[in-house]
C-alpha positions in Angstrom: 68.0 -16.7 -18.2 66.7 -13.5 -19.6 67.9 -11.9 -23.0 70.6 -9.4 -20.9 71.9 -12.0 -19.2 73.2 -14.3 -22.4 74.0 -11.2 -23.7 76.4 -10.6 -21.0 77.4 -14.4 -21.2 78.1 -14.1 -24.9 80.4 -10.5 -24.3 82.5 -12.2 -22.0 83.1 -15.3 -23.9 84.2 -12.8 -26.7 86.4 -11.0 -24.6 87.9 -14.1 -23.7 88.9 -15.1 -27.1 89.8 -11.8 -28.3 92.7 -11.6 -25.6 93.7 -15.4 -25.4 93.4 -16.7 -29.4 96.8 -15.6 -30.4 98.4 -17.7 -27.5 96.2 -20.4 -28.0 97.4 -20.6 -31.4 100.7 -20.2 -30.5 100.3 -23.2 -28.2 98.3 -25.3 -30.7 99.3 -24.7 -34.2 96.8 -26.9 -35.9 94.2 -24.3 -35.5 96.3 -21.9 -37.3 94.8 -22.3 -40.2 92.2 -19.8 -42.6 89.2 -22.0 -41.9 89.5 -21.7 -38.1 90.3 -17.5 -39.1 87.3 -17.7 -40.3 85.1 -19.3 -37.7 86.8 -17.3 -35.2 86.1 -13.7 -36.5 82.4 -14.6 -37.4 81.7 -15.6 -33.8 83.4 -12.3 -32.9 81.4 -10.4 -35.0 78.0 -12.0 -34.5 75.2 -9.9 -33.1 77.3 -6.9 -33.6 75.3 -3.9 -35.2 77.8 -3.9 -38.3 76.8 -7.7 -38.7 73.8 -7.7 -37.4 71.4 -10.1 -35.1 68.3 -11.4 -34.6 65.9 -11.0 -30.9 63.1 -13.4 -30.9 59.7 -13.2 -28.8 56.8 -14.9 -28.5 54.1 -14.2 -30.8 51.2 -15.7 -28.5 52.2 -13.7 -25.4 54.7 -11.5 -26.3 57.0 -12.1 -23.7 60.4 -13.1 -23.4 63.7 -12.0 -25.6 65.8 -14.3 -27.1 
C-alpha cells in the first residue's frame, strides 16, 4: 500500500471516531475517563499540519513514502 492510500485509511478511521466516540462513550462509560480524552484527541490530531507528521523514504533508492 502506497503513502495515499494509508493516508486515506487513516482519514477514514478518524472520521469514524469523530462521529461515533460520544455514543460509544455513552454506551461504555469506563472509557469516560481524561486518560482515554487524551489518547483519543492525539490520534485525532496526528499528522495534522497544526501537529505535525513525519513521511519517510528510502535513503538507498529513494523510493517509496511512508
Amino acid at each position: 500500500m502506497n503513502f495515499k492510500g494509508i493516508k486515506n485509511k487513516l482519514k477514514r478511521f478518524k472520521a469514524i471516531l469523530n462521529n461515533h466516540w460520544s455514543a460509544f462513550v455513552a454506551k461504555h462509560a469506563r472509557y469516560n475517563s481524561a486518560y482515554y480524552q487524551r489518547e483519543i484527541k492525539k490520534m485525532l490530531d496526528c499528522g495534522s499540519e497544526t501537529t505535525g507528521f513525519a513521511v519517510l523514504q528510502c535513503l538507498s533508492c529513494g523510493q517509496g513514502q511512508h
